[in-house]
C-alpha positions in Angstrom: 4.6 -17.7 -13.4 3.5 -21.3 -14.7 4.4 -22.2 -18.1 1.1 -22.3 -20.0 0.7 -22.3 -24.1 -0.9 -19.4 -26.3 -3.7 -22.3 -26.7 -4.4 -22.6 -23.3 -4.0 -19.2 -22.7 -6.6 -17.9 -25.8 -8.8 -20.3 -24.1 -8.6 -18.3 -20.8 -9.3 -15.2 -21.9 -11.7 -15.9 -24.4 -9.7 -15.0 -27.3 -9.0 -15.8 -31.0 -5.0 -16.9 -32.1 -3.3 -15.5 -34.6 -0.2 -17.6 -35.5 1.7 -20.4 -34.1 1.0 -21.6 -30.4 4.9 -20.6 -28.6 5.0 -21.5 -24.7 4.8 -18.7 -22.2 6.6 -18.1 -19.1 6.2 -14.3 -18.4 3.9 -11.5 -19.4 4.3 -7.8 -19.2 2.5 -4.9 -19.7 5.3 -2.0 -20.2 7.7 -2.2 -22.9 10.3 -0.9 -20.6 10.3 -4.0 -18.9 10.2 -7.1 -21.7 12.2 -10.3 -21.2 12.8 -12.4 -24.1 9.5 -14.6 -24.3 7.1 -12.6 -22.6 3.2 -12.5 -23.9 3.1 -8.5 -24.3 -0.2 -7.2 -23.3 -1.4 -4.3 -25.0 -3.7 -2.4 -22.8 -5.6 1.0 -23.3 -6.2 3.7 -21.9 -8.0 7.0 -21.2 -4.6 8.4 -22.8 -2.4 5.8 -24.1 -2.9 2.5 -26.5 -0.5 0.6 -26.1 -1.0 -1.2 -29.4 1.1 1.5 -30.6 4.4 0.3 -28.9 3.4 -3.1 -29.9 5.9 -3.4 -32.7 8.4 -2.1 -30.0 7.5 -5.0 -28.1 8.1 -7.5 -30.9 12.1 -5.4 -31.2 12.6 -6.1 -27.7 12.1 -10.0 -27.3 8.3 -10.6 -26.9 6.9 -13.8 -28.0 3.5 -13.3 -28.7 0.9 -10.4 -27.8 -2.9 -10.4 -26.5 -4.2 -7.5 -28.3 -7.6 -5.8 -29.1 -7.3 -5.6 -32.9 -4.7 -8.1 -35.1 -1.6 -6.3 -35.9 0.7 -6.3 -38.6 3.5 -7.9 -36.5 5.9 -10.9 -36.7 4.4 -13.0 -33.8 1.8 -15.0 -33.1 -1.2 -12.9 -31.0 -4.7 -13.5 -29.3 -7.4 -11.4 -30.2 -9.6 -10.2 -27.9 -12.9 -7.9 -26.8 -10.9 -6.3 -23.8 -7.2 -7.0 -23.5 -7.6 -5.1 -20.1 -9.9 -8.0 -18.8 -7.9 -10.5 -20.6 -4.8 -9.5 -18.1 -7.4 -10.2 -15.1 -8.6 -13.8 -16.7 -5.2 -14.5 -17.2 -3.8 -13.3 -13.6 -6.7 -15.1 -12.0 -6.5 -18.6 -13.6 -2.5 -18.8 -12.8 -3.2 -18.1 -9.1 -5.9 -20.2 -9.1 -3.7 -23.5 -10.4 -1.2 -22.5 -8.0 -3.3 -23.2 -5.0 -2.0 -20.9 -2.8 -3.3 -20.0 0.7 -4.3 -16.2 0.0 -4.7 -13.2 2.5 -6.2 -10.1 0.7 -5.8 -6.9 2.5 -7.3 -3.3 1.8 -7.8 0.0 4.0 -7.8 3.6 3.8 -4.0 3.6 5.2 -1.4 1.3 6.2 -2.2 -1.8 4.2 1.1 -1.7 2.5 2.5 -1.8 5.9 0.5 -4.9 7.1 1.3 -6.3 3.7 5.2 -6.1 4.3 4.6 -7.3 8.0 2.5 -10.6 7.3 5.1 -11.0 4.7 8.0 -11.1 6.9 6.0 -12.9 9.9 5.1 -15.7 7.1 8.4 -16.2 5.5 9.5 -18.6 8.3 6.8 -20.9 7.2 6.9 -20.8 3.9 7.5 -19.7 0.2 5.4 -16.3 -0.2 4.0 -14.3 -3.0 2.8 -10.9 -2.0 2.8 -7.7 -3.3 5.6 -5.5 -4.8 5.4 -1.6 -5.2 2.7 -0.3 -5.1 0.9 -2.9 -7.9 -2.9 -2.7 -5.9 -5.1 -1.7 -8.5 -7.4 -3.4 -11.4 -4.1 -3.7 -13.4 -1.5 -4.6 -10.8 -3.4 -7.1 -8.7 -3.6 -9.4 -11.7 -0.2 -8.3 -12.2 1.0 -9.7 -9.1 -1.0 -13.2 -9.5 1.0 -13.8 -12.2 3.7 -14.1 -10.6 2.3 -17.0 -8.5 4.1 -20.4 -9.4 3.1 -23.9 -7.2 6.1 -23.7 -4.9 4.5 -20.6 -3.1 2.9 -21.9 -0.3 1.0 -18.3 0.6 0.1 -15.4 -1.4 -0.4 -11.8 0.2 -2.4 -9.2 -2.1 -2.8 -5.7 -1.5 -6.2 -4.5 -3.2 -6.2 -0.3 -3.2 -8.9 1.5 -5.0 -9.8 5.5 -6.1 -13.7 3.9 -7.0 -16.4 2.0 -6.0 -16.4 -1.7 -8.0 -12.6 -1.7 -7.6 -12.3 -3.9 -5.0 -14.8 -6.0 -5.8 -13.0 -7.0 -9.1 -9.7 -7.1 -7.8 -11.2 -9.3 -5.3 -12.9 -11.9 -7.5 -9.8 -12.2 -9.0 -8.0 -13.2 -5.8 -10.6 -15.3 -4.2 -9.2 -15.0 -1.0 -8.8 -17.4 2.0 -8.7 -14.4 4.6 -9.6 -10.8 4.0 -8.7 -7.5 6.1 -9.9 -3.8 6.1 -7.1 -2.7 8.0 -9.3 1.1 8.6 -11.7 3.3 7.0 -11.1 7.2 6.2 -10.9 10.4 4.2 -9.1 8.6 1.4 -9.8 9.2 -2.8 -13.1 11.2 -1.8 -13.3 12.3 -5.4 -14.2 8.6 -6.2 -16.0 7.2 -3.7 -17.8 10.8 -3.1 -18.5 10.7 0.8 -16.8 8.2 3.7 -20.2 6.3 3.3 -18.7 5.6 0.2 -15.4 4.6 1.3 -16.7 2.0 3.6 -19.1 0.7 0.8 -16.0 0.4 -1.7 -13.4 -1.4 1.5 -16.4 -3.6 2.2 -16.1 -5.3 -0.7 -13.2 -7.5 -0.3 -15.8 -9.6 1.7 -17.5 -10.6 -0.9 -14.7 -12.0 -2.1 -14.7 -14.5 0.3 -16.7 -18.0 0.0 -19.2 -19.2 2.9 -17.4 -19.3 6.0 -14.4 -17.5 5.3 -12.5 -15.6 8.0 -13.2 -11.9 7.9 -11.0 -9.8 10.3 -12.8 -6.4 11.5 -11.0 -3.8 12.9 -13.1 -2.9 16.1 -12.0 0.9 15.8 -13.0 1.4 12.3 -14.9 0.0 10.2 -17.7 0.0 7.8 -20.4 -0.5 10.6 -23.5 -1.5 9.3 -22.3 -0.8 5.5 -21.0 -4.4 6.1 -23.7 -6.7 8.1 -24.8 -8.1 5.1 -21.6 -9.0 2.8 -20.3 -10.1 6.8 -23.7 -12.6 7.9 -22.1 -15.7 6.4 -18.4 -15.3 7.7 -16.5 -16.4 10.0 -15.7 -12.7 11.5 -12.2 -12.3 13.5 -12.0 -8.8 15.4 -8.9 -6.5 16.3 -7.8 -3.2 17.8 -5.3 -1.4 19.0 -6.0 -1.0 22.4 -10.0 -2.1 22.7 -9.6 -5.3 24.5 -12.8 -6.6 23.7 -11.0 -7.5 20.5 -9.6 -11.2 19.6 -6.0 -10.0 18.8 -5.1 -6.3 20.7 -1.9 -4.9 22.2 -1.5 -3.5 25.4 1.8 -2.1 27.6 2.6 0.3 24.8 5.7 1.8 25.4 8.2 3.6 23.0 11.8 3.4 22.5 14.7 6.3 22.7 14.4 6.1 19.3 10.3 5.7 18.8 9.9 2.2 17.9 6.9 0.6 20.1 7.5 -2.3 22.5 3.9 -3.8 23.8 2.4 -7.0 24.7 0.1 -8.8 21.6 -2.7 -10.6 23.2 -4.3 -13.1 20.7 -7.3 -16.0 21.3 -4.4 -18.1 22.5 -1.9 -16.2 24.9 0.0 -13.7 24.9 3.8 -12.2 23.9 6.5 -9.9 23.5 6.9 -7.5 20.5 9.6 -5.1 19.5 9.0 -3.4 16.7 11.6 -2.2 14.1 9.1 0.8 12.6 8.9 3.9 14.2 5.7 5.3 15.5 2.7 4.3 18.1 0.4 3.7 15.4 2.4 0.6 13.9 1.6 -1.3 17.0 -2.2 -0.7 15.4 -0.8 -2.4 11.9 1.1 -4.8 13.7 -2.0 -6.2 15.4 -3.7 -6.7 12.1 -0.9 -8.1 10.7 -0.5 -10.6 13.5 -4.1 -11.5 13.4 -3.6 -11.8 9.8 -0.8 -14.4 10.0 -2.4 -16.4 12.8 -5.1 -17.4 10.2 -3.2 -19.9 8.2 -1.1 -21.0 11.1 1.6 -18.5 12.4 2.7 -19.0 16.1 3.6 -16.2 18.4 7.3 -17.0 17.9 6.6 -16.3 14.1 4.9 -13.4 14.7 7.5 -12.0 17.7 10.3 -13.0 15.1 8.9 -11.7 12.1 8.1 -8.3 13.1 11.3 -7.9 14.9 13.0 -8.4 11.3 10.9 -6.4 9.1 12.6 -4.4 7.0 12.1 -0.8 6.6 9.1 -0.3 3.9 11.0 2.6 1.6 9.5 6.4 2.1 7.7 5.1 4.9 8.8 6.0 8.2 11.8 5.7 6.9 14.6 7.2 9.5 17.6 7.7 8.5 20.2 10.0 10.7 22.1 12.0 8.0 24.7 13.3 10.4 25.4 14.1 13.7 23.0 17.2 13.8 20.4 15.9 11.5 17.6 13.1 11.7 15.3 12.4 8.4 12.2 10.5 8.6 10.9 9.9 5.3 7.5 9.4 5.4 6.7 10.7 1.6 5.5 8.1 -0.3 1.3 9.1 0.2 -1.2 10.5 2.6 -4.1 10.3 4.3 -5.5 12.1 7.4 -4.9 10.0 10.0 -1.9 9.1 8.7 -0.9 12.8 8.7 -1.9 12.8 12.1 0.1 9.8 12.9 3.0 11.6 11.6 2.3 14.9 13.6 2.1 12.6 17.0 5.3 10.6 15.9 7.3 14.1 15.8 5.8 15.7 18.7 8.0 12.6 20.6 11.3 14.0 19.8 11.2 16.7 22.4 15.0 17.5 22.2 15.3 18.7 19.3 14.2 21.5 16.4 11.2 19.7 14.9 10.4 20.3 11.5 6.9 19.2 10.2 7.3 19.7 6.7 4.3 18.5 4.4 2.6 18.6 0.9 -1.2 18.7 0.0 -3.2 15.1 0.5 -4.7 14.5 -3.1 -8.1 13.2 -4.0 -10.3 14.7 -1.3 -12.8 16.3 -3.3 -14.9 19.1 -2.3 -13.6 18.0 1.7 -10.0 18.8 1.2 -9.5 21.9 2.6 -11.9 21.0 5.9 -9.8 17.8 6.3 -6.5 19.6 5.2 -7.6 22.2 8.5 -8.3 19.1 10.6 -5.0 18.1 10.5 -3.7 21.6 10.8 -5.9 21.5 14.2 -4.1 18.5 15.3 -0.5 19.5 15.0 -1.2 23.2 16.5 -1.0 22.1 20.0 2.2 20.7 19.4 3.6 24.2 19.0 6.4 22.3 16.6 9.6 25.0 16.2 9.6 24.8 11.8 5.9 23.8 10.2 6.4 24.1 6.2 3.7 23.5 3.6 3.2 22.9 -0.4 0.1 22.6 -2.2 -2.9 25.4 -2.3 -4.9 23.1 0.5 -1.8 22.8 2.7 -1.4 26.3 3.2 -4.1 26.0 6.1 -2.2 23.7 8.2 1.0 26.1 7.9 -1.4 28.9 8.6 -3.2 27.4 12.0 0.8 26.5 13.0 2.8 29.8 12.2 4.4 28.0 9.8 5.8 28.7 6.0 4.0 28.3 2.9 6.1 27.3 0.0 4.8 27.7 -3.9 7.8 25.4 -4.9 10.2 22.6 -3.8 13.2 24.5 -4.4 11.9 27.8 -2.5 11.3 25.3 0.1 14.3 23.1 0.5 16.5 26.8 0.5 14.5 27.8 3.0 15.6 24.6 4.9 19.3 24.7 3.9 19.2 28.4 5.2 17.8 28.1 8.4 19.6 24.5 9.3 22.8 26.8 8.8 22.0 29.6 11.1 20.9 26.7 13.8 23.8 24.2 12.9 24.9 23.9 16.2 21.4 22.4 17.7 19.6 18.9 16.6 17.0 18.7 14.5 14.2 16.1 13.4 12.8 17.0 9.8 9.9 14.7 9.0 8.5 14.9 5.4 5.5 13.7 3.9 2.4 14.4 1.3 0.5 12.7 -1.2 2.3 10.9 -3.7 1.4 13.8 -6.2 2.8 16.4 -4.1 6.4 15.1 -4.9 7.8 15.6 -1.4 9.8 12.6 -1.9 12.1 15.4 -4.0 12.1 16.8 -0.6 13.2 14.0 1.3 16.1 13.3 -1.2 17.5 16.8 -1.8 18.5 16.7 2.0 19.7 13.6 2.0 21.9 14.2 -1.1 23.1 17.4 0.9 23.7 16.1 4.7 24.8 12.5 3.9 
C-alpha cells in the first residue's frame, strides 16, 4: 500500500477525524490479522459489528480506525456514513495513484484459475498485483487494491459475485484496462434467480470499462444478447476452446500419462506449443483465456508457453497428489459448479487402470434448480460406469442414485467407508477424486486421506 495520512484519507472517503492525523501504511479489516500501524476498519454486518472488537484493535497495534459512530478509544478515527463503502473509496483511490495496467476477470467457474495463470505468464514482464485467496467480493476486491503500491507494473483482480450489482461495484472500483467473462452457468442461482440473470450480473464487468476498452468474449459462452449494449463501444476480443473462428483457440489437444493437456495456442499472431502443468482437458479452455488475457498488455508467446509451463498448482484445485504406491488423490474441493462437476467426472473417466472413485458433496446456492442440475450431473457421470461413486448433501444423493453409488449422511460414515473398502482392495490402484461446494466441507475429505496414506 502507499503511505497516505488520516487527512488525506478522511478526505477520500468522505469522512470526519477524530484525533491526531498519524501516517498510514496498511489497513485491515479482521482483528486477527493487525500489524502495528494499520487503519482498522470496522465494518458491519448482517450478523457482526465489528465496532465491537474495535477496542481489540486498538490492544493489538492499530493506529487509527474508520468507524461508523466515534468510539471511546485511544486513537485518532474517521467518522463515516458507511465504513463498508469507505473500504471501497479507499481501495479504489490507492489503485488508482498506482497506475497500474489492470485485467479484471469474472465467470461462473475457473476464474481463479485464469487469475493464477495470467499471473504466472505476466510475472516475466513485470511486478504483479493480483488476487490472493479467494478475496473476489464487494469486501475483498477493495481489499486487494490496497495492496497496490507504484512499483507494480500490472494488477490482476478476480471479481466473484452471489447477486446482481456486485460486479458492477467491484468493477467501478477496479476500472479496468481489460475485462474477461471467462463462462456463464448454473452458479449462486439463489441470487441471480435464473441463468438470465447470471449473464446479466457477469455482463457487468463491461461497464467497467472506458470507450474502447478490450473486452474478451468467450465464443462458447456467454451472455449473448444480454451483453450487445454494455459491448457496442468496445474493442471486443473473442476466444474458445476449440471454435476456431475465435481470435485466440487451441487445437491438437492431446493428454499426458498423467492428464495434463499438451495443444497448439493459435492467437492473431501465430501460433505455439503449450504444456500444461494442471490436470484436465478443460484447462486448455482456461488456458486460452488466460493467454488471450496476457497478450493484451503485451505478453509474447514465449511468455505465455513459459508461464503456463511454471504455474503452480492452485491449492484444492486439481490438486494431484500420489499418496502412495496404491493411491492417487486429486483434490478438487475447494467449490463447485456444474460444469465444473462435469469437468471433474470427464477428468476421472481418463484413468482407466484403475479403481475410480468419484466422491462428491452437494453444489450450494442453486435455488429451486438444485436438484434438476444436481441430476444433470448425475446423468453425465452414469455412462462412465465409475467402480466407487460416493455422495453428501440431501441434493447429491441423486447423482449417487443414477450411478449405484453410496449416499453418506456424514464425513466420517463416509471416509470409513473409504478406509474399509481401500483395505479389502489394497492390492489394486486407485484414483479418488474429491470435490463439492465449499459449504459441503469435502476438503475434510480430501485431508483425512491424505493424513492417513501419506
Amino acid at each position: 500500500m502507499i503511505e497516505l495520512s488520516l487527512t488525506d484519507i478522511a478526505a477520500i472517503v468522505d469522512g470526519q477525524l477524530v484525533g491526531e492525523s498519524v501516517h498510514i501504511t496498511d489497513v485491515t479489516t479482521d482483528t486477527r490479522a493487525i500489524e502495528a500501524g494499520a487503519l482498522f476498519i470496522a465494518l458491519v454486518g448482517e450478523r457482526f459489528d465489528a465496532h465491537d472488537f474495535a477496542k481489540q484493535a486498538v490492544d493489538k497495534g492499530a493506529a487509527a480506525l474508520i468507524v461508523e459512530r466515534e468510539l471511546d478509544v485511544s486513537v485518532a478515527q474517521i467518522v463515516v456514513a458507511d465504513s463498508k463503502r469507505a473500504l471501497g473509496q479507499l481501495g479504489a483511490e490507492v489503485h488508482k495513484r498506482c497506475q497500474t495496467k489492470t485485467l479484471a476477470i469474472t465467470g461462473s467457474c475457473g476464474k481463479t484459475t485464469v487469475k493464477e495463470m495470467i499471473a504466472s505468464i505476466l510475472s516475466s514482464k513485470g511486478q504483479v498485483l493480483y488476487t490472493a485467496g479467494n478475496f473476489n467480493n464487494d469486501i475483498g476486491v477493495p481489499l486487494t487494491l490496497l495492496r497496490n503500491t507504484p512499483q507494480d507494473e500490472f494488477s490482476v483482480i478476480e471479481l466473484g459475485a452471489n447477486h446482481i450489482g456486485e460486479i458492477a461495484y467491484t468493477t467501478a472500483l477496479t476500472q479496468p484496462d481489460v475485462a474477461i467473462v471467462n463462462n456463464v452457468a448454473e452458479a449462486h442461482l439463489e441470487g441471480f434467480g435464473s441463468i438470465d440473470g447470471v449473464k446479466q450480473a457477469k455482463g457487468e464487468i463491461y461497464q467497467g470499462l472506458s470507450e474502447g476498452g478490450i473486452a474478451l468474449v468467450n465464443l462458447d459462452s456467454n451472455g449473448g444478447d444480454y451483453w450487445n449494449e454494455v459491448l457496442a463501444n468496445k474493442q471486443v476480443i473473442t476466444f474458445s476452446k476449440q471454435n476456431a473462428n475465435a481470435d485466440f483457440y487451441a487445437s491438437d489437444i492431446t493428454m499426458s500419462s498423467l492428464g495434463s493437456p499438451l495443444f497448439t495456442l493459435h492467437t492473431p499472431t501465430g501460433s505455439v506449443s503449450v504444456e500444461l502443468t494442471m490436470i484436465g482437458e478443460h484447462n486448455v479452455a482456461n488456458a486460452v483465456a488466460a493467454a488471450a488475457l496476457a497478450t493484451q498488455v503485451g505478453a509474447t508467446h514465449e511468455q505465455i508457453q513459459s508461464g503456463l509451463q511454471s504455474l503452480s498448482k492452485v491449492k484444492r484445485r486439481v490438486d494431484v497428489e500420489k499418496l502412495n504406491d496404491t493411491i492417487t488423490l486429486i483434490d478438487d474441493s475447494y467449490n463447485a459448479s456444474v460444469p465444473a462437476m462435469k469437468a471433474a467426472v470427464d477428468l476421472l473417466g481418463q484413468f482407466t487402470q484403475t479403481q475410480r472413485w468419484l466422491i462428491l458433496g452437494n453444489m450450494a446456492e442453486l435455488g429451486h434448480e438444485s436438484l434438476a442440475l444436481h441430476k444433470e450431473v448425475g446423468e453425465h457421470a452414469a455412462p462412465f460406469a465409475f467402480e466407487h461413486v460416493l455422495t453428501y448433501g440431501e441434493d447429491a444423493k441423486v447423482i449417487s442414485d443414477l450411478c449405484s453409488g453410496q449416499h453418506f449422511e456424514s464425513h466420517d460414515s463416509m471416509l470409513e467407508y473409504i478406509e474399509r473398502t481401500l483395505v479389502q482392495l489394497n492390492q489394486t490402484p486407485h484414483t479418488l477424486l474429491v470435490k463439492g461446494a465449499l459449504s459441503a466441507g469435502m476438503f475434510n475429505i480430501a485431508n483425512a486421506l491424505k493424513e492417513k496414506y501419506t
